[in-house]
Structures are given as C-alpha cells and as structure tokens.
C-alpha positions as CSV (number, residue, x, y, z in Angstrom):
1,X,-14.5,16.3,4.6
2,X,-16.3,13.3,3.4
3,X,-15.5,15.1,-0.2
4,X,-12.0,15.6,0.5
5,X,-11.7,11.5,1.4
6,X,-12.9,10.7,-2.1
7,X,-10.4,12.8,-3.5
8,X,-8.0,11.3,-1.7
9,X,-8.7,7.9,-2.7
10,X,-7.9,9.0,-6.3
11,X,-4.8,9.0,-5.5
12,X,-4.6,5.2,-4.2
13,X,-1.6,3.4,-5.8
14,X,0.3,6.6,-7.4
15,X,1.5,8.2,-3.9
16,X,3.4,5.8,-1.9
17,X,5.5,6.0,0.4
18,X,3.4,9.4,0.6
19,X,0.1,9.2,1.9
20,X,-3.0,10.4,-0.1
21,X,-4.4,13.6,0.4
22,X,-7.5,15.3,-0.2
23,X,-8.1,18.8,0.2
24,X,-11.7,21.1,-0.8
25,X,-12.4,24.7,-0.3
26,X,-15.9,25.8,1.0
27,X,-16.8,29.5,0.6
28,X,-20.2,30.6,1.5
29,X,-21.5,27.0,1.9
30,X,-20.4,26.4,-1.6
31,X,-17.4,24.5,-2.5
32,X,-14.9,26.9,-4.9
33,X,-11.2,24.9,-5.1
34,X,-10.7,21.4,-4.7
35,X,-7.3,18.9,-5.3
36,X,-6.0,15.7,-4.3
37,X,-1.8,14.4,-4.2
38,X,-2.0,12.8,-7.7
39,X,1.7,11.4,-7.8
40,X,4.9,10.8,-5.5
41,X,7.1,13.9,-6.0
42,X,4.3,16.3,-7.2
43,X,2.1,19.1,-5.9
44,X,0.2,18.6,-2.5
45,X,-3.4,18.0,-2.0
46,X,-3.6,22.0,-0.8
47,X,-1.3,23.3,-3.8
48,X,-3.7,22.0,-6.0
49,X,-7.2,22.2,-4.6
50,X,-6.1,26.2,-3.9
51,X,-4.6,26.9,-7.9
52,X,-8.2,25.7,-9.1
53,X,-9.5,28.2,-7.0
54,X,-10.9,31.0,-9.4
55,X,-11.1,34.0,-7.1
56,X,-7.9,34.4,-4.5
57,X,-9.7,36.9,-2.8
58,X,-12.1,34.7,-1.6
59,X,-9.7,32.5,0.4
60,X,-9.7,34.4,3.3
61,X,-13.0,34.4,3.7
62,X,-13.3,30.5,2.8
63,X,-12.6,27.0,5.1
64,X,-10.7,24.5,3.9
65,X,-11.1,20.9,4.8
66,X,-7.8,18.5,4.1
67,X,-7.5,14.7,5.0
68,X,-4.2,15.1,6.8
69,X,-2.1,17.7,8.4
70,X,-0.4,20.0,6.4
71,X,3.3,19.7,6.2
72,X,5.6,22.0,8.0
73,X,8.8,20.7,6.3
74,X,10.6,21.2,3.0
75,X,10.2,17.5,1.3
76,X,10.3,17.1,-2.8
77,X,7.7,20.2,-2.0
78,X,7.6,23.4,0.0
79,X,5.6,23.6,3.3
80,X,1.5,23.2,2.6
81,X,1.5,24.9,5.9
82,X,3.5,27.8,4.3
83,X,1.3,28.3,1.4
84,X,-2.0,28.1,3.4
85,X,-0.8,31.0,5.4
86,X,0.7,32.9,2.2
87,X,-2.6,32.5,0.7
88,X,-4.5,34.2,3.7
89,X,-6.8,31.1,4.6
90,X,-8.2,31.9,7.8
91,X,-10.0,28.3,9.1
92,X,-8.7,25.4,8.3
93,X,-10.2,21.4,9.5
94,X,-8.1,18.8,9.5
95,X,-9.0,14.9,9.4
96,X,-5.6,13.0,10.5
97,X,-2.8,14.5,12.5
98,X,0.4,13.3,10.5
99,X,2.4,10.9,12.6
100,X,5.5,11.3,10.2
101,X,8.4,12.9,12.8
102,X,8.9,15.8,10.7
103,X,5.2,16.7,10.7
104,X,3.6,15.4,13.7
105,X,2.1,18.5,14.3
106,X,4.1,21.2,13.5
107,X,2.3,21.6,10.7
108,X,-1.0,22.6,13.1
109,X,1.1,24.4,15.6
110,X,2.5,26.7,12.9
111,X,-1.1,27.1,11.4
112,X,-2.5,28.0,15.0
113,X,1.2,30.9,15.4
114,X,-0.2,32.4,12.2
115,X,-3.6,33.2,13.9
116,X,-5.4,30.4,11.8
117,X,-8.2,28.7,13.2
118,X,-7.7,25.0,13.2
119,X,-9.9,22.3,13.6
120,X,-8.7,18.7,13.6
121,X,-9.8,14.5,13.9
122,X,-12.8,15.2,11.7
123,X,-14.2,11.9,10.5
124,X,-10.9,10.4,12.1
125,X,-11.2,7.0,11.7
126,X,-12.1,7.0,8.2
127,X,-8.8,9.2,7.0
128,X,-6.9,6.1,9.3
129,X,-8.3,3.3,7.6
130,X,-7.9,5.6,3.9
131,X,-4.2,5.8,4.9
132,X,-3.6,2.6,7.0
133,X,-0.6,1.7,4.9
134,X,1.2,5.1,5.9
135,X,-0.2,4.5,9.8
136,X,1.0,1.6,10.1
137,X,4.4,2.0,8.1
138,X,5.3,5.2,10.9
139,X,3.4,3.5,14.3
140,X,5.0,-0.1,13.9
141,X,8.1,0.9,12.0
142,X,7.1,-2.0,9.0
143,X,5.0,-2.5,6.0
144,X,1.5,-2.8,5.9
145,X,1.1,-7.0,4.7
146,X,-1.5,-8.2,2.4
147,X,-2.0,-11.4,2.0
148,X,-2.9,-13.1,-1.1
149,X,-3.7,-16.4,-2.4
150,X,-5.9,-18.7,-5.1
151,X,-7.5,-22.1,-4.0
152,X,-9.6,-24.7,-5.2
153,X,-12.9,-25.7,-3.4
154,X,-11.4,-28.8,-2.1
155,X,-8.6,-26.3,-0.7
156,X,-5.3,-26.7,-2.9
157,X,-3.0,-24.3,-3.8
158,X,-1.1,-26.6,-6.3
159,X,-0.4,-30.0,-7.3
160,X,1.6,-32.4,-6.4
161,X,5.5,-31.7,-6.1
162,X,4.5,-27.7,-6.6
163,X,3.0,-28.3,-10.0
164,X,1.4,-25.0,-11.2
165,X,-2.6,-25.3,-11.5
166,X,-4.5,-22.5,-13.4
167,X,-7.3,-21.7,-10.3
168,X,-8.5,-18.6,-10.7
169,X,-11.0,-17.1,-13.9
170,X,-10.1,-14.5,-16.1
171,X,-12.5,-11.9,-13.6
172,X,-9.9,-13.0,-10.1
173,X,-7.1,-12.4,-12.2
174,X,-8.0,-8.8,-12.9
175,X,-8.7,-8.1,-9.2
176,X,-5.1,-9.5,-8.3
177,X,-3.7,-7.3,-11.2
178,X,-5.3,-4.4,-9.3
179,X,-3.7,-5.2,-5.8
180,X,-0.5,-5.4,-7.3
181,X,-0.8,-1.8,-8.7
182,X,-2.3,-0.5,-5.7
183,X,0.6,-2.1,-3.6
184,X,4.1,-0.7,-3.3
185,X,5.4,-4.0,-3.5
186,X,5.1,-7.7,-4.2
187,X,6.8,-10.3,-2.3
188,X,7.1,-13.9,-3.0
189,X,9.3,-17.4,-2.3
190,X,11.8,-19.7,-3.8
191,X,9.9,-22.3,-5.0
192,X,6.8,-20.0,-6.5
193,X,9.5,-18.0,-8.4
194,X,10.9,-21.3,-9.9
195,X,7.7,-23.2,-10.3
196,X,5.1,-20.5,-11.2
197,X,7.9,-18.3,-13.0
198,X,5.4,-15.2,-12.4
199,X,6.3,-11.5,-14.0
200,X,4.9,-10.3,-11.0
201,X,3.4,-6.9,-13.2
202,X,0.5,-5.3,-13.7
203,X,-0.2,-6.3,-17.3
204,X,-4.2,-7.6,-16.7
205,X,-4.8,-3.7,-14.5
206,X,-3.6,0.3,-15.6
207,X,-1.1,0.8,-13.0
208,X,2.6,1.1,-11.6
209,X,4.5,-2.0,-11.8
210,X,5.0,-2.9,-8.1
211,X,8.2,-3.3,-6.5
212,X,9.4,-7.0,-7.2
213,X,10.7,-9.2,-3.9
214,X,12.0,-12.5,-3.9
215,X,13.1,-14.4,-0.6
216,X,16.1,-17.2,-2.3
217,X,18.0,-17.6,1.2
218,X,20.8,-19.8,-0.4
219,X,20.7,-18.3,-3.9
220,X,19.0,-21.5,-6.0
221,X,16.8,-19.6,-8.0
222,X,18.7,-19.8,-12.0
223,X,19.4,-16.1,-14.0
224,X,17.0,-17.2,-16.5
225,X,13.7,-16.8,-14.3
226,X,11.5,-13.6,-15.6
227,X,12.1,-12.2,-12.0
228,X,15.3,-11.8,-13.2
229,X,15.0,-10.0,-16.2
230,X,15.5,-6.7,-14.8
231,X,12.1,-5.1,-16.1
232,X,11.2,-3.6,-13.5
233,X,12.6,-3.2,-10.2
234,X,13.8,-6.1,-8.2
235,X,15.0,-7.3,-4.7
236,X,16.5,-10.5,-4.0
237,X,16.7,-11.2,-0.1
238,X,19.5,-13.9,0.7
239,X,22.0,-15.4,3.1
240,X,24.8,-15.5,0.2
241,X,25.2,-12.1,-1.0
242,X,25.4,-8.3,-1.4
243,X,25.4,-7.2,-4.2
244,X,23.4,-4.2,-7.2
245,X,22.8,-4.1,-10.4
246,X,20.5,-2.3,-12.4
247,X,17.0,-2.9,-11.4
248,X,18.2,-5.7,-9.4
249,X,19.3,-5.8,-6.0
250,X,20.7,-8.8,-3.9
251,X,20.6,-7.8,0.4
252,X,22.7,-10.1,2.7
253,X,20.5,-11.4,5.7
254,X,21.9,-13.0,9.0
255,X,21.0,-16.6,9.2
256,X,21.7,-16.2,13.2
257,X,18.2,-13.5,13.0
258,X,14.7,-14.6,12.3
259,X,14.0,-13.7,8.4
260,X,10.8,-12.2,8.2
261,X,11.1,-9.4,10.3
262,X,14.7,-8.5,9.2
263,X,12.9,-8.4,5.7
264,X,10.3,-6.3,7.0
265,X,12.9,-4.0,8.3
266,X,14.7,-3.3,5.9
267,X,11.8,-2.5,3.6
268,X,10.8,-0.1,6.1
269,X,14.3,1.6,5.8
270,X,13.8,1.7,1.9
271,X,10.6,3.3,2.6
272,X,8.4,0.6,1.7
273,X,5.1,1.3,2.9
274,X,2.8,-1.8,1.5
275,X,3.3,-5.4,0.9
276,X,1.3,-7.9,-1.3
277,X,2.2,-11.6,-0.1
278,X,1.7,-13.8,-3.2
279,X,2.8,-17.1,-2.0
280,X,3.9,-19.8,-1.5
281,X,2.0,-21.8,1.4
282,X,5.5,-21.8,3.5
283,X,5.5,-18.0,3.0
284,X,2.0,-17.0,3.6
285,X,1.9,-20.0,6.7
286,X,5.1,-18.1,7.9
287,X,3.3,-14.8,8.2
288,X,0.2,-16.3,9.3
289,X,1.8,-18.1,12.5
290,X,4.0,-15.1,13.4
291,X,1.2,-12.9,13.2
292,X,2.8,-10.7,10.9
293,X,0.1,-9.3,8.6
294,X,-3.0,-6.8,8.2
295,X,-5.4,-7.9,5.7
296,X,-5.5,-10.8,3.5
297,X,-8.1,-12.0,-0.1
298,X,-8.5,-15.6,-0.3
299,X,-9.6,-16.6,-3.6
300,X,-12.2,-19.7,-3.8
301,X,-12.8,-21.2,-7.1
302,X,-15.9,-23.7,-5.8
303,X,-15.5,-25.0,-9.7
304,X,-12.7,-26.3,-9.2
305,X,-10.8,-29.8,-7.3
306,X,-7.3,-31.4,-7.8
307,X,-7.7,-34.1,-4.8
308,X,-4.7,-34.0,-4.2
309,X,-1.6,-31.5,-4.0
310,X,-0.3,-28.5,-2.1
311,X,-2.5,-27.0,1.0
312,X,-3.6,-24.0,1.1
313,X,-3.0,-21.7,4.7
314,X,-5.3,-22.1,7.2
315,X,-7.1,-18.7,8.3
316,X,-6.9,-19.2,12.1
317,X,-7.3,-16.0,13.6
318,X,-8.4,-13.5,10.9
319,X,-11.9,-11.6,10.9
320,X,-14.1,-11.9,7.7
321,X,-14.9,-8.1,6.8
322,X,-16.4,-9.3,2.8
323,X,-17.4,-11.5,0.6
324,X,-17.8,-10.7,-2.8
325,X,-18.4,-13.8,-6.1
326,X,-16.1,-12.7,-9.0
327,X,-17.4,-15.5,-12.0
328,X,-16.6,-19.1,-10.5
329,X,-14.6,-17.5,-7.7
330,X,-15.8,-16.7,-4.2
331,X,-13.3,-13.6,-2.5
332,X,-13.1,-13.7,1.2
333,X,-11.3,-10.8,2.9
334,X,-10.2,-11.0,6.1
335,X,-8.7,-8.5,8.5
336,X,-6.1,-9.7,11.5
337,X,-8.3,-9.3,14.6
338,X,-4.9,-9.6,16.2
C-alpha cells in the first residue's frame, strides 16, 4: 500500500477535481502490475496498473492494493469496480473509502456481491492527508485554502501606498511556481491585481496553469491588467455583473451575504477542489480571522527590511508543521490547528 501512495502522489497537480490514485498488483509476494490516475479524464489507477500486468492469468490468483475505493459509477470512465471483477481479481485492499455520493461505498459493496474479498482503511490516515484536497472538497462542501505570502525580516509585505517590493530569491520563486501548478486555482485581490499586475502562471515550474480568480467587488480593476488577457482561464468575482467571455468569466455576488464564503461556494459548485491565496494582506487577514483555511507557506527573506510599508498577516492560531531555508529565505508552513 505504501507503494501504491507513491504512485499516487505522481499524479499530484494533473488530477483535480479527481483524486489521485495508486493501485499495485502483488502475486506470489512479488509485485506483477502497477498504475497510478495520470490525468483528469483518463484511465484509472486499476485500468492501468492491471494492462501492465503481463500474465492475465495470474490475476486471480494475485491481491491488489489501491489508495481509494474503486468506483461503482460510469464517470468520464467505466466502473474500476466493473473491471476488477471482469478481470477475475479475487482479494482486493483498499486505503480510503471514497466519500464522493456516487461512490461512497458502492464500489466495496459491489466488490464484496461479486464474492471478492475486500479489505479496507489500510494506512488510512496517510491516503487522507495524500488526498486532503478531495476530503475536504466533499466533507465541508468548499475548497481546500492555501495560504501564501512573501515578507521581509522586519515583516512587510510591501511598501508604502501598495508599492511592489521584489522579496523573495530566485530559489522561493520556484517553490511558489510549484504550488501554483499543484493547485486547481489561484485567488487574489483588487489592489494586488492592479499594483503587482501578476500573470498568475506557472512559467518558473512544468505544470498546468492554475485557474485564475480575482475578487474586484465594484469592478475597478482596468481591461488592460495581464489578468485580463484571457490566457488562461479567468474568474472575476463582483457585485456589478454577470457576464462570459472566453476564458473569462465575471459571477454576480450579493452585497447583503458575506463574500468569502459565497466565493467559496460557488467554486465548490464549479468543482473547484484547491485554492492558493496569494494576497493581499486584506485577503489573506480576511481568511485568517474567519478561520477559513487549511495550510498556509510564509516566506521570510531575513536579508531583507523596508522599515516601513504594508504588514504582513499575523499567524495567530496556525500550527508550525516545517521549516525549510530556500537561499536568503526561511519557509514556515503552518497547518490551522482550528
């Protein structure tokens, strides 16, 4: 099973909404097939770790250890259930039952009606914290939230009147570059969109381009920003208008309902399963005080002061789980100890 989670970690940034998915094959103590979900809208985990299985006949006579329950429904692909009985698999263990309604263990039950023996919550808490984003996207009906942010050792974000400061090294940047293409999407504020004028892509990492989200409540932001320039997708969240276009997308909020978890909703709806908070210090404070987040990378460059300028957040109630020094910067993640 431990083998199947590294397989499914492969996967990390190419599957969302869908969950990764890891899946090996044991015969005779030795392993014989093995696959992981590579991309949204191709084969499962089990599809592929049983094709590079060499001798079918040996399937019924072999185990086979997947990271999550094997669907029971006809998605993008036919039942992995289906196929695991087709292919005469006899014993099957099972890390995470699926909590998605149109699994949520069917995909067992149908297993155990076929006469299958069935094993299941091996190594558990490891396959929930591999898939936390798709956990937490179908337990608390929202995105998992990542926050993000660069300051200087005297603890600035920017300068005075929102003037963009270059804090982090060339090594910080590349890690950012990397959460953006391991996140679904990318979320920022008014006044970093029109001060920082960020792409917001993955350009420093190999990687999908994340989902683009801007939060311009009374539509100030001008056409000309590069958030704007329809490269890539794009939401705009506003009080002002509904509206689509190609690659960009302008949702109508109520000003009478809070905004942040109306946001969060209706990413949820789009299946949006992951969230990377890039600023600014009203956003990320926002979050912070409403308790509405999961993890969060602080970036420290002790090189560096402005004396004076923006604050950065305070982290008030989050747990520090690592701390790693990337060149002059100091990364501090924290998890909400809620």
């Amino acid at each position: 099973m431990r083998r199947a989670l590294e397989l499914a970690r492969l996967g990390n940034g190419y599957t969302s909404p869908n969950p990764m998915v890891g899946c090996v094959i044991v015969y005779n103590g030795q392993i014989i097939g093995e696959g992981w979900h590579q991309q949204y809208g191709g084969p499962h985990a089990e599809v592929n770790a049983i094709a590079s299985v060499q001798d079918k006949s040996l399937l019924p006579e072999s185990r086979v250890y997947v990271t999550l329950e094997p669907c029971s429904h006809f998605g993008k692909t036919p039942p992995c259930a289906d196929l695991l009985i087709e292919s005469g698999v006899r014993d099957v263990v099972v890390c995470n039952l699926d909590p998605n309604p149109l699994v949520a263990g069917r995909g067992v039950q149908k297993l155990l009606d076929a006469g299958i023996k069935v094993e299941t919550c091996l190594l558990e808490q490891e396959g929930l914290k591999l898939n936390k984003r798709f956990f937490t996207s179908h337990t608390l009906k929202r995105p998992y939230i990542i926050l993000k942010w660069a300051e200087t050792a005297d603890g600035f974000v920017a300068g005075t009147g929102c003037e963009q400061v270059q804090i982090s090294g060339a090594l910080a940047k590349r890690f950012v570059h990397k959460l953006r293409a391991e996140e679904q999407a990318i979320i920022v504020g008014t006044r970093t969109a029109l001060h920082d004028n960020p792409h917001l892509n993955t350009r420093h990492w190999s990687g999908n381009n994340p989902l683009r989200i801007v939060i311009d409540r009374q539509l100030q932001l001008p056409e000309s920003i590069n958030l704007f320039d329809k490269s890539q997708p794009t939401i705009v969240y506003t009080y002002k208008k509904q509206e689509e276009q190609e690659n960009l997308c302008f949702v109508q909020l109520q000003d009478n309902e809070p905004l942040l978890p109306q946001i969060m909703h209706d990413l949820y709806k789009r299946n949006v399963i992951s969230v990377l908070v890039e600023g600014g210090t009203y956003l990320l404070e926002s979050l912070l005080k409403e308790n509405l987040w999961d993890e969060a990378f602080i970036l420290k460059n002790t090189a560096k002061t402005i004396v004076d300028g923006i604050k950065a957040p305070a982290m008030t109630h989050g747990s520090l789980i690592e701390q790693q020094t990337l060149g002059t910067d100091v990364l501090l993640h924290y998890e909400n100890s809620k």
